[in-house]
Every structure is written in structure tokens, then in C-alpha cells.
N, C-alpha and C positions, 0 to 999 in steps of 0.2 A: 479182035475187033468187036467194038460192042454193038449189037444187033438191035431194034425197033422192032417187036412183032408183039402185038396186042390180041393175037387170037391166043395165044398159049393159056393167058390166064384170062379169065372173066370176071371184072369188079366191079362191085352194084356200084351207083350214084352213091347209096346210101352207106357203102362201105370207104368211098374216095372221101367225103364230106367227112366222114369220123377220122380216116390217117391223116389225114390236113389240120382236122382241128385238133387232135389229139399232141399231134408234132408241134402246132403252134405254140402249146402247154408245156413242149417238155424246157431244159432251164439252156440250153446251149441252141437253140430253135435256126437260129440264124444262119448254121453251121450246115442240117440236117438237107438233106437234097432229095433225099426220099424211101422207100422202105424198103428192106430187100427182103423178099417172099422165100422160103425155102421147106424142108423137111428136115429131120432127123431120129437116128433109131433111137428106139424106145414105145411107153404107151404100151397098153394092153394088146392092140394087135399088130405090135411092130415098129410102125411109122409114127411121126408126128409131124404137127405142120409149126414152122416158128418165123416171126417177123419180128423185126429190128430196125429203127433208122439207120439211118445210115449216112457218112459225111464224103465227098471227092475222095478221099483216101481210101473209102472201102471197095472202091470200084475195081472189079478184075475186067481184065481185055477179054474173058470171056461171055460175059454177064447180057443178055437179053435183057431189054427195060422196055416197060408200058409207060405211057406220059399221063400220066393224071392229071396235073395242072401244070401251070406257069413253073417252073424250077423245082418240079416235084415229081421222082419216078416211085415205080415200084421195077426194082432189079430181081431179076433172078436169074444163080448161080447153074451154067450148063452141067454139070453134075445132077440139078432137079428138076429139070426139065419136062422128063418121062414122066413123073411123081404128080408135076402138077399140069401138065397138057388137059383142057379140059376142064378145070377145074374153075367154079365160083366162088369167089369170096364176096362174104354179103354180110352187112352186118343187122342184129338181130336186138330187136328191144321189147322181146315177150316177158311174158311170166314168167317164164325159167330162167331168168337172167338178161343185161346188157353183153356184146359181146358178137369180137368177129366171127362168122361158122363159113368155115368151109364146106362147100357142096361137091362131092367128087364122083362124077358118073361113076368114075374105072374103080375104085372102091369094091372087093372082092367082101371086105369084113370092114365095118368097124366098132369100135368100144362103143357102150351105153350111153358114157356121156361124149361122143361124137369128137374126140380131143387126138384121136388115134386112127389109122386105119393099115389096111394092108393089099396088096393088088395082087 
């Protein structure tokens, strides 16, 4: 059963505003239902964090989703759950780059350039 809980992940205005418009760009847009947030190993201290649109077919009966907009989620997989409880995604238009950054209280390490962490 797929679950509705908006505390797990925290995502800025400024971060929903970019996957919206970002998906509106990509060439199959029509398709895309929303992003699915996740982790995976690797990265200098272990983890990584990686997002992906995603279409009805990528939907697992276990997956938690945030509503961002009108027919636009961000899914994520009960498997990264633990990984990303807590966590802000925000996106960033400094001098060191455009680009989404995850913000992770529970974060024991992470890499220099902020792409990796580990708990």
C-alpha cells in the first residue's frame, strides 16, 4: 500500500519549483508523475543520494509519496527510508554551482563535495 507522509523528506519551495520545471523539459514530460528520491552505495563515504522521474509503472505497493503539485510526487522506496528520514532537499544557485543539495541532520561524515555521506 502506498503511504502519504510528508514529514520523512523536507523539500524547499525552491527545490519543488526546479523538479517541476526540470520534468516539464525532459522529451516524454507527459508520461513523468513525479521523482523518486532514494540512496545508493558508493561515493567517498559510502552512501549516495539519487533521483529519477519516474512514470505509473515505476510505482512499488511499498513506496511513501510527498505531493508536490497537481499529478506530481516525490516516491520513495521503503528500503530508504531510515537514509533519508529527516532530510532537506533544497536546491542551491550559489557560486559553487546550480544544483539540488541535500541537507542531512543524521549525516555522521560526508565527502567535500557534499555528493556522499554516511550515518
Amino acid at each position: 500500500m502506498i503511504k502519504i507522509d510528508s514529514s520523512l523528506l523536507n523539500i524547499t519551495e525552491q527545490a519543488k519549483h526546479h523538479l517541476i520545471d526540470n520534468m516539464s523539459k525532459e522529451p516524454h514530460s507527459q508520461s513523468i508523475i513525479g521523482v523518486r528520491v532514494g540512496i545508493k552505495g558508493g561515493g567517498c563515504s559510502g552512501l549516495s543520494y539519487k533521483m529519477d522521474y519516474m512514470t505509473k509503472d515505476d510505482i512499488n505497493e511499498n513506496d511513501t509519496y510527498i505531493k508536490l503539485a497537481d499529478n506530481f510526487n516525490a516516491y520513495l522506496d521503503a528500503r530508504c527510508i531510515f537514509y533519508l528520514s529527516g532530510v532537506t532537499l533544497d536546491y542551491d544557485n550559489g557560486l559553487n554551482g546550480k544544483g539540488f543539495v541535500f541537507i542531512n541532520p543524521n549525516a555522521t561524515n560526508t565527502c567535500g563535495c557534499g555528493e556522499s555521506f554516511s550515518l
